[in-house]
C-alpha positions in Angstrom: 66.2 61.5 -44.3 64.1 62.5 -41.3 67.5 63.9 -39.6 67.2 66.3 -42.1 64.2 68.1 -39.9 66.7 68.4 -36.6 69.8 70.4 -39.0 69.4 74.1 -38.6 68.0 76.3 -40.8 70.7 77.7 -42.2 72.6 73.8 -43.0 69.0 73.1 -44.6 69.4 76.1 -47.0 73.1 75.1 -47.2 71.8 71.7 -48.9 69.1 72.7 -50.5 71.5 75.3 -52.3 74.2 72.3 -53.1 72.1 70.3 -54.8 72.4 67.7 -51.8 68.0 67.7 -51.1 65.5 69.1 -52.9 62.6 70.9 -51.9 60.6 68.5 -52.3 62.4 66.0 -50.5 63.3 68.4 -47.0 59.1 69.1 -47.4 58.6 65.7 -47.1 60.8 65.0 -44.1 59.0 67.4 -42.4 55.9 66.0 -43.2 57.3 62.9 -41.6 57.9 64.1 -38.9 54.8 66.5 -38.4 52.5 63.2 -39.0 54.8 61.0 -36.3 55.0 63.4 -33.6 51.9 66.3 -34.4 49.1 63.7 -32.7 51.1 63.9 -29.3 52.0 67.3 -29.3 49.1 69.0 -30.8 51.6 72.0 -32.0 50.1 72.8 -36.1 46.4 73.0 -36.1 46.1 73.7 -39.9 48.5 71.1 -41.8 47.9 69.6 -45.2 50.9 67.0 -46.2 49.0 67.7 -50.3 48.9 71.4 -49.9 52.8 71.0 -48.5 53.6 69.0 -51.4 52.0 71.4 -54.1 53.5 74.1 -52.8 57.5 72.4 -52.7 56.3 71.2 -56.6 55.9 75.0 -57.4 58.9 76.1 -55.7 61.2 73.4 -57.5 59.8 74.1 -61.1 59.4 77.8 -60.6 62.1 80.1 -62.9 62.1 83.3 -60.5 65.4 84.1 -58.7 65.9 82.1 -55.7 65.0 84.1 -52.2 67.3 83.3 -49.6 65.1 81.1 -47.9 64.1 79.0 -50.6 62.5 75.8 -49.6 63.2 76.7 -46.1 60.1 74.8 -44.6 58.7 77.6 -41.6 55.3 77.7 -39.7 53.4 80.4 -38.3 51.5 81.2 -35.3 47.7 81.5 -35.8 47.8 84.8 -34.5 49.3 86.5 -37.8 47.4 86.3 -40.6 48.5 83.8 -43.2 46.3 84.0 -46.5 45.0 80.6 -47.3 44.9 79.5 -43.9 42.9 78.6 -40.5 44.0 81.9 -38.7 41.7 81.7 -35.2 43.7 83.2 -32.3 42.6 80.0 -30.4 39.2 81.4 -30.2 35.7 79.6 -30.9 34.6 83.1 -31.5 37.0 83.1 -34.7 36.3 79.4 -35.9 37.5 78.8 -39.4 38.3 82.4 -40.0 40.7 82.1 -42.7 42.4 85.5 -43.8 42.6 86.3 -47.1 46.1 88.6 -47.3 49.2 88.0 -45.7 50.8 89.9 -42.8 53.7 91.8 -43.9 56.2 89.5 -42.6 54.4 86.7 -43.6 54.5 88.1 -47.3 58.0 88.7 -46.8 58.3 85.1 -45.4 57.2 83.8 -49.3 59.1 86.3 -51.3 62.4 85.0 -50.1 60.8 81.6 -50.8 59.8 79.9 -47.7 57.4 76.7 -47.6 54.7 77.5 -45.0 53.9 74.6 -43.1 51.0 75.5 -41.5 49.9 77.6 -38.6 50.5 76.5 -35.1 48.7 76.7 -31.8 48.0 79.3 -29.2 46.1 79.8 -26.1 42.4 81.9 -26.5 43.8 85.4 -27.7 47.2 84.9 -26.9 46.7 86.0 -22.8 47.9 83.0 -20.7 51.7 81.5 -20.7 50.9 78.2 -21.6 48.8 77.4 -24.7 45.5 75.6 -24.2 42.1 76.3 -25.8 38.5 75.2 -26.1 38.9 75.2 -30.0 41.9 72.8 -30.4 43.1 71.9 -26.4 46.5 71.8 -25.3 50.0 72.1 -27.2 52.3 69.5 -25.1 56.4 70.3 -24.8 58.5 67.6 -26.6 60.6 67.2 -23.7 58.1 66.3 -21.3 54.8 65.5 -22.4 53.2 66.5 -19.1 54.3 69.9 -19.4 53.7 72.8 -21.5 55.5 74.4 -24.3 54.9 78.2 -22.7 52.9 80.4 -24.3 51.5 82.4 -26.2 53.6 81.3 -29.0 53.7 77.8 -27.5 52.8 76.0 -30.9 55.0 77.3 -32.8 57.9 76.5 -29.9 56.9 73.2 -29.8 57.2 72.9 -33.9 60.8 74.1 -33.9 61.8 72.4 -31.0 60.8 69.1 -32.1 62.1 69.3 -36.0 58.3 69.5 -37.2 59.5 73.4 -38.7 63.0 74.8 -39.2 61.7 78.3 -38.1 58.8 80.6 -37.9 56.9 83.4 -36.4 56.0 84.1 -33.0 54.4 87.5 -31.0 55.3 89.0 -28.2 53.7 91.9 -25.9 54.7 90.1 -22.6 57.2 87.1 -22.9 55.5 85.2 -26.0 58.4 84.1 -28.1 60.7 84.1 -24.8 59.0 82.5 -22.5 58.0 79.8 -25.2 61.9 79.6 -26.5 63.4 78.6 -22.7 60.5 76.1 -22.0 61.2 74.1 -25.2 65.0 75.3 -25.6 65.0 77.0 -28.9 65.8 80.6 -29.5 63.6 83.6 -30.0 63.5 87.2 -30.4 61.4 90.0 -29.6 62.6 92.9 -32.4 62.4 96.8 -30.8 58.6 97.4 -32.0 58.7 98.5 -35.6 61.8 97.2 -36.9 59.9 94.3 -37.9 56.3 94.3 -39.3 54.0 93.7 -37.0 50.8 95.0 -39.3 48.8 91.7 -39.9 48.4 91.0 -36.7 45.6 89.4 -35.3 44.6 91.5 -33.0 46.3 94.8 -34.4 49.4 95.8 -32.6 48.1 99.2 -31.5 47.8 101.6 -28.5 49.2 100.9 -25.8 50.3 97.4 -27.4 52.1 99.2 -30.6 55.2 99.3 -27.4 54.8 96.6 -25.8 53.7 93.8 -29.4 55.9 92.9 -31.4 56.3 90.1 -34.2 59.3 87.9 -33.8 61.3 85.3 -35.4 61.9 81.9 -33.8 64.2 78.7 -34.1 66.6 76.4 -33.0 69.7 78.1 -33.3 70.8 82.1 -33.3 71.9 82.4 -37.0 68.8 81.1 -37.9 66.9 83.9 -36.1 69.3 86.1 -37.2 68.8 85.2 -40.8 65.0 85.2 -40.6 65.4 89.0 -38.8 67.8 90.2 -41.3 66.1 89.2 -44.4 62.0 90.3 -43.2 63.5 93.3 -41.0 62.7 96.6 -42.4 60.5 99.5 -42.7 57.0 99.3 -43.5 56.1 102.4 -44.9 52.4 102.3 -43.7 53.0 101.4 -40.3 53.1 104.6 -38.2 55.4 102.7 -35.5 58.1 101.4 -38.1 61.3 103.3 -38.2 63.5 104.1 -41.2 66.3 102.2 -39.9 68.3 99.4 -42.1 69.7 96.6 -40.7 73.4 97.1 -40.0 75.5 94.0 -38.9 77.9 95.7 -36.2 81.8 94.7 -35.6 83.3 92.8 -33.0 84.9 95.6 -31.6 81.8 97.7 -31.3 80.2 94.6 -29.5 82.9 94.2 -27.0 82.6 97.8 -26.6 79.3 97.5 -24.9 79.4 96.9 -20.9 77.2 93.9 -20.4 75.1 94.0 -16.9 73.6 91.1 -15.7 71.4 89.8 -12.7 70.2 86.6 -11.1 66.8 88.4 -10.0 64.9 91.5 -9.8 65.3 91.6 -5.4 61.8 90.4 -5.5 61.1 87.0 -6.6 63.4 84.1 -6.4 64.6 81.9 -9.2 65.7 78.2 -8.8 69.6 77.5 -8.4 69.8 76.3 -12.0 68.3 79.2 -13.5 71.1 81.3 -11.4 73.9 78.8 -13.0 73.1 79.5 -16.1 72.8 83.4 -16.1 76.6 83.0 -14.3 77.6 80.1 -17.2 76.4 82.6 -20.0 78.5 85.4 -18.1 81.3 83.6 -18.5 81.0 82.5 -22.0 81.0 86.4 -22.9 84.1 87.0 -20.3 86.0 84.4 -22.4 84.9 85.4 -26.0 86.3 89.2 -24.8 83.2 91.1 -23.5 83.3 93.5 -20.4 80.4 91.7 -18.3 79.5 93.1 -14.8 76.9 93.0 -12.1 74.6 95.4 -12.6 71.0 95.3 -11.8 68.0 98.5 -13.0 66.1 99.9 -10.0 63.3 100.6 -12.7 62.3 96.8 -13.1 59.7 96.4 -10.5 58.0 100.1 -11.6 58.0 99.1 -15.5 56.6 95.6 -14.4 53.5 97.3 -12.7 53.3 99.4 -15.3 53.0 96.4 -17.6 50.7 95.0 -15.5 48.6 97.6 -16.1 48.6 98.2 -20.0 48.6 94.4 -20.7 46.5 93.0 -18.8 44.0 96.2 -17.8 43.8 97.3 -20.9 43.8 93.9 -22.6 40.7 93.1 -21.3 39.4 96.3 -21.7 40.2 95.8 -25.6 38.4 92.2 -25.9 35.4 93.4 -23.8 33.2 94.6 -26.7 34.4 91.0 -28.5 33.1 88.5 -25.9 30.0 90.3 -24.8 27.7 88.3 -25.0 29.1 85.5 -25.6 31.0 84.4 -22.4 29.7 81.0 -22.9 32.2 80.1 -25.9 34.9 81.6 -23.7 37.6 78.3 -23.0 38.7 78.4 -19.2 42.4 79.8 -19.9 40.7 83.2 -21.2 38.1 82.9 -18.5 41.6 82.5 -16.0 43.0 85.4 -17.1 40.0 87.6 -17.3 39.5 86.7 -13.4 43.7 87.8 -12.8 42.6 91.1 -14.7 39.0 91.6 -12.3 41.1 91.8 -9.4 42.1 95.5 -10.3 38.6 98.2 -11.1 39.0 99.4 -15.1 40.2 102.0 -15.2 38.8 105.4 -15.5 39.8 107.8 -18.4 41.6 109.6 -16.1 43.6 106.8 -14.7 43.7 105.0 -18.7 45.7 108.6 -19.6 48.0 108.5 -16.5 49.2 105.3 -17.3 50.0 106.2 -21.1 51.6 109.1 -20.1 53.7 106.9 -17.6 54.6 104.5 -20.3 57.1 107.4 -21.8 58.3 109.1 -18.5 59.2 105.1 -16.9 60.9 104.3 -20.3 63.0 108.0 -20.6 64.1 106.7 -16.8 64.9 103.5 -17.7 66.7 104.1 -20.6 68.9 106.9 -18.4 69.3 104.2 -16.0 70.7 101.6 -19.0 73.1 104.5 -20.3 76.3 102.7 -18.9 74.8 99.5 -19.3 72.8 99.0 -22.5 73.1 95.3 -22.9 71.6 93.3 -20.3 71.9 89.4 -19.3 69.0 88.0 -17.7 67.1 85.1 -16.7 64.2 84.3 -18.7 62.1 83.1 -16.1 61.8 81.8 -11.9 61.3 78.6 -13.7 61.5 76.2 -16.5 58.7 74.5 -18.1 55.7 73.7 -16.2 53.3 71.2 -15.7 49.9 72.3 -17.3 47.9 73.8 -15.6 50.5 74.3 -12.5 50.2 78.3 -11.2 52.7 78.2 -8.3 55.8 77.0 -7.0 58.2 76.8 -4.0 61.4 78.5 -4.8 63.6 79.4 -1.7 61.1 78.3 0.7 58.9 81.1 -0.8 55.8 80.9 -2.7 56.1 82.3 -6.3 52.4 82.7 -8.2 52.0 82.3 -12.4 53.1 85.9 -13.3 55.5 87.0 -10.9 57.3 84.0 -12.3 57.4 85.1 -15.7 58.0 88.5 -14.4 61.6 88.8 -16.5 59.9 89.0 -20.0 57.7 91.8 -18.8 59.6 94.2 -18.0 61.2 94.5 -21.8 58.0 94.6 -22.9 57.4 98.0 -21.1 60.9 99.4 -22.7 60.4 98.6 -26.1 63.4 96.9 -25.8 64.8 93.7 -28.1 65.5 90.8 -26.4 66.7 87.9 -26.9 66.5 84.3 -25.6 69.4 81.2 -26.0 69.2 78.1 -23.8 72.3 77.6 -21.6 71.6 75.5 -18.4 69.0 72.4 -17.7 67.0 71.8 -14.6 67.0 68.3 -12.2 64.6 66.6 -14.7 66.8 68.1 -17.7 64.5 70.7 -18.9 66.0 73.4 -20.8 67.3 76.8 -18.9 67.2 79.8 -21.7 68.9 83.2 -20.1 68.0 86.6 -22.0 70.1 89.0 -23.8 68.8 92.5 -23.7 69.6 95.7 -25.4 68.6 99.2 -25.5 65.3 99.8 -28.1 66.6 99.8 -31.6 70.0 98.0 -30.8 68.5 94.7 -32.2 71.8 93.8 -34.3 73.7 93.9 -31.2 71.5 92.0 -28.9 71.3 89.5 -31.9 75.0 89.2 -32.0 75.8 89.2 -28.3 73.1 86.2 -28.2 74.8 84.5 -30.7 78.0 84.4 -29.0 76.3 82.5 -25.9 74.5 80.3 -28.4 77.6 78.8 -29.9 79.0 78.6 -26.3 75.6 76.1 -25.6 73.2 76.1 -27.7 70.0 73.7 -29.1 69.5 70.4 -27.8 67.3 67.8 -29.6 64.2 66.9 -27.3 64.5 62.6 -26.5 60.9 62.7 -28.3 61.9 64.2 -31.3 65.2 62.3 -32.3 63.6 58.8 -32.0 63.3 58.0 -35.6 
């Protein structure tokens, strides 16, 4: 039965529909496997197997019209509140905070009928790529123990990737379902913000971070997040950011009708040989499906990656200031790491706060100028893949690369608003998983989605050693 867990979403709703498992019975295989392989990778941090069970009970028996992801067994990352359960943001500062209303995708998430797992871990409010905190420690990466799952949605990678969940929800204002997705080789997505709900939150997706945040779906395969983006997608009608668009599945020719660009590197900062392959491999696999693929790399990356630099991590810690003062003591080191990356620049003054918002639209109209002949991009995901905790540089070329110029690639598409999506394609010397990006133009999520899902059934999900030994 416990094979069930490493099927993909969509084959697990395609049994559960036939008759061939129950819920109750794809519940309890996920238990399984949450109970074998949770203690070593640390990756739920509120699970109940009883609560699980009464849950799959109430879904079997109940007489309401099937959603379409009934019985689907899904996590969620402790960041977005989930009524019912431990919702902390990996803060001691929010111990045993449990929420008592869903986010809107999470409520979306049980109307089509999903079985929520649990939530799953993150690093102190979500600022760090790899996910470690003084309230629960570190979330390991199936594949290699000794190396992290990425982060800040690092918990809920390691869940997917290991068969512990069949899908879930992950954030992203700088690389946090990406990054996570190509250290643990599942696939993510980070929507255009707005065209999924983000309100629920924890913190709230606003100012500067209603561009650059964003709630995202996350799994093992591409029609699985497409599935999970096509039935929670949609406007919210009280969020001020969330567009009346409907989700539109575009045709072939339309998709082959859009000149992909892609690039090995910004110019700036090196990426290993293996990451290179597998930006060229996915290349190909779009050349041979029928797509017009071409080198083509923006001039605007490095100015929207400063620019990032400066909302996220300026104004980040300019937003969590009046949380933690006064109580530095609780802080866990990871929070107390990034807060010393964010000292190194003076706040900002309010003249310098309204320059940079006002930069945030005048880089993006650029940008998206730029993208006009090009509005799907191919990518790297990052310089590296997954690291060992707590490593923050690395020789690449015979050149130095530090923690966040190595995550660099995820920025910049936080800046634009832009979807993005990542599929893994390549694997390094110790056969860690490579993930490349597919990027579109803001609002284009359909097509990035679609253009992804052509590379993922050209490579696409391996199981982790770990998780396959039954």
């Amino acid at each position: 039965m416990n094979e069930l867990v490493l099927q993909s979403a969509t084959q697990q709703l395609q049994l559960l529909r036939a008759g061939s498992v129950s819920v109750l019975e794809l519940a309890e295989a996920h238990i399984r496997q949450i109970e074998r392989l949770n203690p070593k990778l640390n990756a739920l941090v509120d699970f109940d197997a009883n609560r699980v069970r009464v849950q799959a009970q109430l879904l079997q028996e109940s007489s309401a019209l099937r959603g379409p992801l009934y019985g689907l067994p899904v996590t969620v990352k402790s960041s977005i509140a989930t009524a019912g359960y431990r919702c902390e943001i990996g803060s001691l500062l929010h111990k045993g905070e449990v929420p008592h209303a869903d986010a809107v995708a999470v409520s979306r998430l049980r109307a089509a009928g999903a079985l929520i797992l649990g939530t799953t871990n993150c690093p102190e409010f979500l600022m760090a790529y790899e996910t470690d905190n003084s309230l629960y420690g570190q979330t390991a990466n199936p594949w290699d123990l000794d190396r992290t799952p990425g982060g800040s949605s690092g918990g809920e990678s390691a869940a997917i990737a290991a068969g512990m969940s069949a899908g879930g929800l992950g954030s992203d204002s700088g690389g946090s379902v990406r990054v996570p997705a190509h250290f643990t080789g599942i696939c993510s997505f980070k929507p255009t913000p707005g065209r999924f709900p983000g309100r629920g939150h924890l913190p709230p997706c606003v100012g500067p971070f209603s561009v650059l945040g964003a709630i995202g779906p996350m799994a093992r395969t591409l029609p699985d997040v497409r599935l999970l983006f096509r039935t929670l997608s949609g406007r919210d009608p009280i969020d001020p950011s969330s567009p009346p668009i409907e989700y539109r599945e575009p045709s072939l020719e339309e998709l082959r009708s859009q000149t992909i660009g892609f690039f090995e590197d910004d110019g700036l900062v090196p990426v290993t040989a293996e990451t290179r392959a597998a930006v060229h491999a996915a290349a190909n696999a779009l050349r041979e499906a029928g797509f017009c693929v071409e080198p083509f790399r923006p001039k605007m990356l490095e100015p929207l990656r400063r620019l990032w630099w400066q909302l996220f991590v300026q104004c980040g810690a300019m937003f969590y200031a009046p949380t933690i003062r006064g109580k530095e003591d609780a802080l866990s080191p990871i929070f107390r790491e990034f807060l010393a990356i964010a000292s190194m620049q003076k706040p900002f003054t309010p003249e310098q706060l309204l320059e940079a918002w006002a930069q945030l639209d005048l880089l993006r109209s650029k940008a998206l100028e730029e993208l006009a002949k090009h509005p799907v991009l191919l990518c790297p995901v990052a310089s590296v893949p997954a690291f060992r905790h707590g490593d923050r540089q690395w020789r690449i070329e015979d050149r130095t690369v530090d923690y966040l110029d190595a995550v660099r690639h995820t920025q910049w598409f936080n800046t634009l608003a832009a979807p993005a999506a990542v599929v893994p394609v390549g694997r390094s010397p110790e056969g860690l998983p490579i993930g490349v990006q597919i990027v579109a133009r803001p609002y284009l999520d359909e097509v990035a989605l679609a253009i992804a899902s052509v590379v993922d059934a050209a490579f696409g999900y391996r199981v982790p050693p770990l998780a396959s030994r039954f």
